[in-house]
N, C-alpha and C positions, 0 to 999 in steps of 0.2 A: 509609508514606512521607508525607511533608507533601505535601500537594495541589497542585500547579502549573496557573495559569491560561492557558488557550488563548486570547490575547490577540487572535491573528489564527488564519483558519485560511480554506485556498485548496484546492481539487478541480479539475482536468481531464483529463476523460477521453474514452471516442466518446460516452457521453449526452451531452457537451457542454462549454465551459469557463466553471470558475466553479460557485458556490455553487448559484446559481437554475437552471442547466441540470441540477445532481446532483439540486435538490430537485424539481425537476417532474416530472423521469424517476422517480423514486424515487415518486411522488405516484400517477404515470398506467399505474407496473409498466411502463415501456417498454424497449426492449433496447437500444443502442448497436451490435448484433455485425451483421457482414454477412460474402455469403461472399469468399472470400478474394482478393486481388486486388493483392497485396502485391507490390509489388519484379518480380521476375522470378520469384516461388516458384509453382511448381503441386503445390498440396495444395489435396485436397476436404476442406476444415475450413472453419470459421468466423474471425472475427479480429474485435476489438475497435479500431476506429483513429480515434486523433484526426486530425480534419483540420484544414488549414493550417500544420501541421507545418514541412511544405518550403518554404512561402514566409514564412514568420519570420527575419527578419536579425539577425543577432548585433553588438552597437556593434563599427564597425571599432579600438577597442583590445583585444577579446577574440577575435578572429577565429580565432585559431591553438586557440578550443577549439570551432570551428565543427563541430558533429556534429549527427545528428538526436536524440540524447539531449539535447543543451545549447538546441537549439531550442527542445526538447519543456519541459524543466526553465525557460526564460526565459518561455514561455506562462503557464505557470502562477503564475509568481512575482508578473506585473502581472496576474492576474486580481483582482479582489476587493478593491482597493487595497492589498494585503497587503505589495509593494515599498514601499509607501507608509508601514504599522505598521512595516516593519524601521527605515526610516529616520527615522521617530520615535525606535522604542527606542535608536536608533546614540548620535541626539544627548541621549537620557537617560545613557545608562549610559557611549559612551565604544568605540570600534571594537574595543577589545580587551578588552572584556567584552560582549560577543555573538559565543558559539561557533556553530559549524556542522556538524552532524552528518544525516547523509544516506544513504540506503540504495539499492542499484543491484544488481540481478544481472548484467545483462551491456553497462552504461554506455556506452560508445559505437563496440559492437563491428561495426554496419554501415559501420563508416568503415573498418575495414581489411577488412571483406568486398569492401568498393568498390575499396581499394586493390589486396589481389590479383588483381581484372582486369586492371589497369595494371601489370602486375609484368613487369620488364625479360624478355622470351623466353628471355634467354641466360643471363643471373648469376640471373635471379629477385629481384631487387632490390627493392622497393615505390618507388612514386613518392616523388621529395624533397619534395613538397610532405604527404608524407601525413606527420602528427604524433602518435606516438602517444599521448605523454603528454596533451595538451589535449583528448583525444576517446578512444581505446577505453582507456586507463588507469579504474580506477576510482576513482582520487582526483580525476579529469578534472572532476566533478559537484560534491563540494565544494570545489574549489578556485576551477572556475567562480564560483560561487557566490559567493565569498568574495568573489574581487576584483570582482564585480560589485556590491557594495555596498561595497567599499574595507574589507574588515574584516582587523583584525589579530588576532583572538582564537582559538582553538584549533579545529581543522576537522578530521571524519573522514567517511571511508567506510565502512560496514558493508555486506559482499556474504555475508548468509547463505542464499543462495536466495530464498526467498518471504517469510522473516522477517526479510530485510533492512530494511525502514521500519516496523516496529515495532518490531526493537530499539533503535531509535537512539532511542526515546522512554527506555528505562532509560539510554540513556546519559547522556543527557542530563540528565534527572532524578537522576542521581550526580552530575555537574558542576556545576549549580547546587547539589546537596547540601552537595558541598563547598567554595564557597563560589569557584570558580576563575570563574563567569563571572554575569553576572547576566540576560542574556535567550539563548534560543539558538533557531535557524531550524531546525528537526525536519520532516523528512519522505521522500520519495523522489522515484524517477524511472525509469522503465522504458522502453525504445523498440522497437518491433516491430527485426526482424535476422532474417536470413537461418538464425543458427546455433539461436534456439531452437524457432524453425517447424519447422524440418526435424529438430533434436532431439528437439522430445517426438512429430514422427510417429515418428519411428526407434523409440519406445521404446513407440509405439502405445498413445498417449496422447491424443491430438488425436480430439476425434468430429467428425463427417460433418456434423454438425449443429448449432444453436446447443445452447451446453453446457445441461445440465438438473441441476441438482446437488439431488443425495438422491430424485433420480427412479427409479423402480423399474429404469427403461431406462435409466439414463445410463452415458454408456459413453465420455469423456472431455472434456479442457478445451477452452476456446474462450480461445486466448492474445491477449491488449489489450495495450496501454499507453495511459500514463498518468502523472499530474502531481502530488502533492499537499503541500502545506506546513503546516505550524502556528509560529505564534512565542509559546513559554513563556518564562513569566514565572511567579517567584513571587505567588502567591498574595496580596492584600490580607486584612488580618483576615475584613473582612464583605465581599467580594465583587459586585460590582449585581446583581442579581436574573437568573437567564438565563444567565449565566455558566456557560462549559464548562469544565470542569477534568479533570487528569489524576489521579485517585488512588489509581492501583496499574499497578503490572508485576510481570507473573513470566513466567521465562524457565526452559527444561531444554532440554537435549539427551539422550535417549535411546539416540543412536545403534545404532538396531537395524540399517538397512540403509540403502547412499547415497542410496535412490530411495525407496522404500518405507515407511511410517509404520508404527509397534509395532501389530499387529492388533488390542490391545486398547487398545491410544490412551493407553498409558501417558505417554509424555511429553506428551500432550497435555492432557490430565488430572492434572499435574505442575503444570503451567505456569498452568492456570486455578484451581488450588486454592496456588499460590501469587502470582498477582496479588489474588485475594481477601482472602489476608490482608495483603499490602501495603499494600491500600485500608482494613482492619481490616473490611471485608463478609463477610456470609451470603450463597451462593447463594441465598435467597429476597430476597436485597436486588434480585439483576439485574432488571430490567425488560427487557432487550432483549438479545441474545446476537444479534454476528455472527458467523457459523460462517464458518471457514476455505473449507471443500465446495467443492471444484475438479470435484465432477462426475464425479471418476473412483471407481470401485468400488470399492477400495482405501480412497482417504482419507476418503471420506462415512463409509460402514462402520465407521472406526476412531475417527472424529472424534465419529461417533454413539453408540460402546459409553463415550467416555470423558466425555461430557455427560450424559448417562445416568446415568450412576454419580454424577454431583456432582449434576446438577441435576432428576434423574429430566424427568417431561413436564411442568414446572409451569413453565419460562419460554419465551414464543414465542420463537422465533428463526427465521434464514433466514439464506441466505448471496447477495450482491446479486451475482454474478460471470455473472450468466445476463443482468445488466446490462450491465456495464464491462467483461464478459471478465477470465480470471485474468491481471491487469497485473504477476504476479511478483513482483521488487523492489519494485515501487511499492505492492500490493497494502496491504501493511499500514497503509501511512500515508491512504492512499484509503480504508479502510475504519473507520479511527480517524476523520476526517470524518465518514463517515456515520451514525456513530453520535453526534458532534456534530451534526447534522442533527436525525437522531431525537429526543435529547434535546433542542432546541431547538426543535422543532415535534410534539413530542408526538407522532413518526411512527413507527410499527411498518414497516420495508420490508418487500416484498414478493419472491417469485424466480420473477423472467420466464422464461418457458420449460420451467418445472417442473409436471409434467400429473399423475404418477401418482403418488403419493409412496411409497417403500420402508417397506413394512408390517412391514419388519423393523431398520428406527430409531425406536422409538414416541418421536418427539423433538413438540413445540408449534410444527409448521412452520409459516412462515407463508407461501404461495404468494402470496395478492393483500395488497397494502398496508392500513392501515387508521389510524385514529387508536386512539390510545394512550398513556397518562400514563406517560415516560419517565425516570424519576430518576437509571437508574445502567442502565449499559452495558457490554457486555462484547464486545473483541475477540480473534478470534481469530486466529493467523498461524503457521503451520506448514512448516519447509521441507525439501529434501533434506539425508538426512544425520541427520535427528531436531534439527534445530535447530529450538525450538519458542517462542512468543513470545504472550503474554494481556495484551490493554491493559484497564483499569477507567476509566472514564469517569464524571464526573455532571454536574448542573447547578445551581447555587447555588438556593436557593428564593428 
């Protein structure tokens, strides 16, 4: 593909909001997770949570999309001056050539968890003030979005589970391809909810613990939320020095099982050997591999036979979720950041909470952070269903 430049790019998570909270946690191998103390949920698990969420006000003309997703997604948008680069590109290009593509697993579904408290005793009704479209809809987030910048150019949702904000980067990078829009705002939004707490215990997934991923013990996720944006842009011929750019995506769906990943990580391994050629790269080109690794036994195990096979033990890697927590939706676009991080500061991460490592993934893990000459980067995003998704990253010389 032709390379697309990361003109802006914004992270908030529990390590913190903003660039310099992701790079110092990331620096110090710090965690973000605490135990759980969410809402009204009692589960012995961990959780990733940004604070100040609740008390972020939405402008009284967007109010009707008032949710803790649209909170969470307005956080992030003014971190970093990055509201600031939209509205540059607005008045370069023109409100309807700056699309909007956005990734959400379960977008703003603690508002009607909220609502069904209030639900009439006798008809069951939900309160008239509760809205679904502006808040648990998942077009709620780019639509938000949109008119928050007053944009008229094309805006989507992608909810593909966990590979929801990474896909939105090939979408995107097809729209600009074809010539329909000239900058687009790429990334996600995930907000802690009642329904996926208590979902992935039900499915006894959740550990007891802060998550440990590709730890010989590890024995499930630690679920977060999280914030994170990019605004692409084609690419200048010679680019300034430093310059993150996007240069490959490859996506597969596999579909071996709804929950479950191909044992031997065929679609996963799909997926990263076809963002490779997108970007026209060799696995020895990667410098940095973020691994999907949610920690649970299952995905480590499978994500490890199929990195393995491309990349045998020759590129470090780690997965930073023993950080952020698995932010779900948001994950992929949070971790296409970090790896603009990385390759911007020469930084190899580290994976907090990772003690013993499974002697049976000979993968180049990297537990503590380090420096390290980053050229090209590889992300990982995998979700229920086999919907699978590899971003390729680098940085101009």
């Amino acid at each position: 593909m032709t390379p697309l430049i990361l003109s802006s790019y914004t992270a908030t998570t529990s390590l913190g909001r903003g660039l310099e909270a992701q790079l110092d946690g990331l620096r110090q191998g710090l965690s973000g997770l605490k135990t759980c103390a969410f809402e009204s949920v009692r589960l012995d698990t961990w959780i990733g949570e940004v604070t100040a969420v609740d008390s972020e006000k939405l402008p009284e003309t967007l109010i009707h999309y008032d949710c803790r997703n649209n909170r969470l997604a307005q956080l992030g948008l003014e971190a970093d001056g990055f509201a600031e680069r939209v509205r540059e590109s607005i008045a370069r290009y023109g409100k309807s050539r700056v699309g909007v593509f956005l990734g959400t697993s379960t977008s703003g579904i603690l508002q009607t968890e909220l609502a069904y408290r209030q639900r009439d005793p006798i008809s069951g009704a939900l309160p008239d003030d509760f809205l679904y479209r502006g808040t648990h809809n998942f077009f709620s987030l780019p639509e938000f979005t949109r008119h928050y910048f007053g944009l008229e150019g094309p805006a989507m949702a992608i909810s593909t589970a966990c590979s929801s904000s990474a896909k939105v980067f090939a979408v995107a990078a097809r729209q600009l391809s074809s010539g329909l829009i000239d900058a687009a705002i790429v990334g996600g939004v995930d907000s802690l909810c009642l329904t996926t707490l208590y979902g992935f215990a039900s499915l006894q997934l959740t550990s007891t613990q802060p998550c440990r991923p590709y730890d010989i013990g590890r024995n499930g996720i630690s679920v977060g939320e999280g914030a994170a944006f990019t605004l692409l842009e084609r690419a200048p011929p010679n680019p300034t020095p430093g310059s993150i750019l996007l240069l490959g995506t490859g996506e597969s769906s596999d579909a071996y099982h709804m929950s479950s990943p191909h044992p031997e990580g065929l679609g996963a391994k799909m997926a990263m050997a076809a963002a490779l050629r997108s970007a026209g790269l060799t696995p020895a080109d990667i410098d940095y591999l973020n691994l999907h690794g949610t920690a649970t036994p299952a995905n480590d195990a499978a994500e490890g036979k199929a990195v393995t096979a491309l990349f045998g033990d020759c590129v470090p890697c780690s997965s930073t979720k023993g950080a952020t927590g698995h932010t779900l939706g948001a994950a992929g676009a949070i971790e296409a950041v970090i790896c603009a991080l990385a390759l911007r500061h020469d930084l190899l991460p580290g994976s907090p909470n990772t003690e013993n490592l499974d002697p049976g993934i000979p993968l180049q893990y990297l537990q503590q952070s380090r420096f390290g000459k980053v050229r090209h980067a590889l992300s990982n995003s995998f979700g229920f269903g086999g919907s699978n998704c590899s971003l390729v990253l680098g940085v101009s010389p």
